[in-house]
C-alpha positions as CSV (number, residue, x, y, z in Angstrom):
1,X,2.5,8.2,3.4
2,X,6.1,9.8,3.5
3,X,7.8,6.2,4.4
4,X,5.7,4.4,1.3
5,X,8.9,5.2,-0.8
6,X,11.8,3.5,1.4
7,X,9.7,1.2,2.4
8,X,9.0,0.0,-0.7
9,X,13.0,0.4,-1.4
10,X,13.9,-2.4,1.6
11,X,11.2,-4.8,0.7
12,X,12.0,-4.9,-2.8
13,X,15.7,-5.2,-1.8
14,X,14.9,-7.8,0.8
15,X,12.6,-10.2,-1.4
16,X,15.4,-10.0,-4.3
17,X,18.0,-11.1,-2.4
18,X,16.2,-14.1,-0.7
19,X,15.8,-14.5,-4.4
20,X,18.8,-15.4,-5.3
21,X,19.4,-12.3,-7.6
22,X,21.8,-10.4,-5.4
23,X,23.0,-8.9,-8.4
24,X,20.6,-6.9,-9.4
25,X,18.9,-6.1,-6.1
26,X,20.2,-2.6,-5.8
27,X,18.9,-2.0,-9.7
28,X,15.5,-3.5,-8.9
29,X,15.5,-1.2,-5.5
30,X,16.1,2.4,-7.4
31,X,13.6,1.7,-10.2
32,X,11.1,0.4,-7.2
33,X,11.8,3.8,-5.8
34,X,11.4,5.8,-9.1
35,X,8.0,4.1,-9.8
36,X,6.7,4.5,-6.3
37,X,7.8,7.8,-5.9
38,X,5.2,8.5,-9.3
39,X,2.8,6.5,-7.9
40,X,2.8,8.3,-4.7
41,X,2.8,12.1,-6.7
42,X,-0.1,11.0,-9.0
43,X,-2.5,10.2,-5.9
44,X,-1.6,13.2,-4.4
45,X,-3.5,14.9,-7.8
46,X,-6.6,13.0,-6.4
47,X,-9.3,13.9,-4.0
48,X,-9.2,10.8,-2.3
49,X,-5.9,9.0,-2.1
50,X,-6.2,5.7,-2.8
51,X,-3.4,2.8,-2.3
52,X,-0.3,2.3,-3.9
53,X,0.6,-1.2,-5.0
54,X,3.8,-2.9,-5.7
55,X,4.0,-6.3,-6.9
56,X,7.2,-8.1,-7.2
57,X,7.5,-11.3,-9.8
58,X,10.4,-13.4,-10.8
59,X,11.8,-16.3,-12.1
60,X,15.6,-17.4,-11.9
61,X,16.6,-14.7,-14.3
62,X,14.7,-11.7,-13.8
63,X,12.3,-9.6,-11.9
64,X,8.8,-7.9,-13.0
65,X,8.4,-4.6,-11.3
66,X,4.7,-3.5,-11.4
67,X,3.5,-0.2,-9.5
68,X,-0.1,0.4,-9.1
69,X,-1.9,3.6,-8.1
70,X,-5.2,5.2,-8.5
71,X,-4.7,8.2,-10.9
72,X,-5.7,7.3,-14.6
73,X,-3.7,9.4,-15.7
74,X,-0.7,8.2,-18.2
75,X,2.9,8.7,-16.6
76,X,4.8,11.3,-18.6
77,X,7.5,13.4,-18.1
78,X,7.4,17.3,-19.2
79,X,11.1,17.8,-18.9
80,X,11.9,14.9,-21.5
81,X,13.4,16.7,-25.0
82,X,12.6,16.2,-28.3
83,X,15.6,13.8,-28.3
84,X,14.4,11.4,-25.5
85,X,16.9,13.0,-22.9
86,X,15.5,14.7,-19.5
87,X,16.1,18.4,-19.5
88,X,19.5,18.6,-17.4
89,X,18.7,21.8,-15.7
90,X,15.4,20.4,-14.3
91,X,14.8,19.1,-11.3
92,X,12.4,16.7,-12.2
93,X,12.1,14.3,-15.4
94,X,14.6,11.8,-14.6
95,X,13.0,8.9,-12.9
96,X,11.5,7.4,-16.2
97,X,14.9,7.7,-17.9
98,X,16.4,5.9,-15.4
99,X,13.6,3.0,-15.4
100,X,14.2,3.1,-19.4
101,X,18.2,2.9,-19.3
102,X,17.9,-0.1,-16.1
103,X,15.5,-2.3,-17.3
104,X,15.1,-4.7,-20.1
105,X,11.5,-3.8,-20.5
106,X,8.7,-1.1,-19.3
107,X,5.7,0.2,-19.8
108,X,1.9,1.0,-18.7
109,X,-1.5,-0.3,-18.7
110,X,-5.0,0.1,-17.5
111,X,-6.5,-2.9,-15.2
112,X,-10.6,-3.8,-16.0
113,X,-10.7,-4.2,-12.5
114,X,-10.1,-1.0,-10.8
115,X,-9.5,2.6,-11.7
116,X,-6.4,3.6,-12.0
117,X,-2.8,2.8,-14.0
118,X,0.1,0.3,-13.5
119,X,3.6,1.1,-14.5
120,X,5.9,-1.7,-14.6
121,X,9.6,-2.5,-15.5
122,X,11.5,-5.6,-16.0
123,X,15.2,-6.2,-14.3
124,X,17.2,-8.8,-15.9
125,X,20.2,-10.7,-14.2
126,X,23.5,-10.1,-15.8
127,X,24.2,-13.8,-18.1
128,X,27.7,-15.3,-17.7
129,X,28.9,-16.2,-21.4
130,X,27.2,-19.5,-23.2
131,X,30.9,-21.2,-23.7
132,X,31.5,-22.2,-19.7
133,X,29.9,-25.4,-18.5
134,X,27.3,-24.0,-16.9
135,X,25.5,-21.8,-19.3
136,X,23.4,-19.8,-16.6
137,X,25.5,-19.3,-13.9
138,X,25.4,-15.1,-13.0
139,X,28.6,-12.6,-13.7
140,X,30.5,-11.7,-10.2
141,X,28.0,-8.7,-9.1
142,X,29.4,-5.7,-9.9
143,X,27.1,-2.4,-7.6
144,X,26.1,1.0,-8.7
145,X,28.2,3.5,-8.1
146,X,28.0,5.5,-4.7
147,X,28.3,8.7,-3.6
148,X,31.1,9.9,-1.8
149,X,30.6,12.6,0.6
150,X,33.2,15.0,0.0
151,X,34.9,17.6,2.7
152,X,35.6,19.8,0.3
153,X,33.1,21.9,-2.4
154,X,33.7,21.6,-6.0
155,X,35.1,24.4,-7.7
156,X,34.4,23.6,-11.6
157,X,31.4,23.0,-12.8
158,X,30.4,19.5,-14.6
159,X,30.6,20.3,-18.3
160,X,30.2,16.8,-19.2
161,X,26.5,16.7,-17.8
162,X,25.8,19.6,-20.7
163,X,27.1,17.2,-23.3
164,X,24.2,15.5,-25.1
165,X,26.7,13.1,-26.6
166,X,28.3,11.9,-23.4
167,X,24.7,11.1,-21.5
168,X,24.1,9.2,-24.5
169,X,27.4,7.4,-24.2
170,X,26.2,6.5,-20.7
171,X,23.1,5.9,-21.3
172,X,24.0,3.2,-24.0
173,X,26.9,2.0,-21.5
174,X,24.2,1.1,-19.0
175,X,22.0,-0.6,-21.4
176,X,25.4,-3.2,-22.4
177,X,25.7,-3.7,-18.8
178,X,22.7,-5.9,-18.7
């Protein structure tokens, strides 16, 4: 259905927060929406569309993102390069890069007890450093970056995005960040 995906979005939001792990509730929310989003395109592929699952596990530190659909298939992506980057002028290919650069963990498997595939991810809480008293208390939460409508249109063009290098840079950035 077109509201699985935000739907999906504000529970996962809503159960990581009464959590406790506020500070990575927005992180667990866009990779929920990246592997839904597959989920939901590979049942299309099917004659019959069967359910999408998502299962949310934690423990004081971390959260387990697993997606479930119907479609055997394996996930890929046809826009990813020979270098592991998506394809910049593309406008699809980017999801699983995203779950790769935001989570600690991911991958895919095939249940015994059903047809079908589940892709899952796992989210882990920002540590404060070992040498304060309390050795697992959580860094101030620090949000992803919004947009910011703009009034006006931009006039250059984003040469940076083009730059192999500098997605790698930020790629690499976001991976220190957890």
């Amino acid at each position: 259905m077109p509201s699985a995906v935000p739907s999906a979005r504000l529970h996962a939001r809503l159960v990581v927060r009464e959590w406790g792990l506020g500070a990575i509730a927005e992180t667990v929310e866009l990779v929920v929406s990246e592997l839904v989003t597959n989920g939901v395109k590979a049942t299309q592929e099917l004659d019959h569309l069967p359910a999408i699952r998502l299962e949310l596990s934690s423990d004081e530190d971390q959260v387990l993102v697993a997606v479930r659909d119907g479609n055997p298939e394996p996930v890929h992506s046809t826009d990813i390069g020979d270098d592991g980057l998506p394809d910049l002028e593309s406008e699809s290919g980017r999801g699983l890069f995203l779950v790769a650069s935001l989570s600690t963990d991911w991958g895919m498997y095939w249940p015994d007890d059903a047809p079908g595939k589940v892709v899952w991810c796992l989210v882990t809480a920002p540590q404060a450093d070992d040498v304060g008293t309390e050795p697992h208390r959580r860094q101030a939460y620090r949000p992803l970056p919004k947009r910011v409508p703009s009034d006006y249109p931009i006039r250059r063009s984003a040469h940076a995005m083009g730059d192999v290098e500098v997605l790698e840079r930020v790629r690499q950035g976001l991976k220190r960040l957890r």
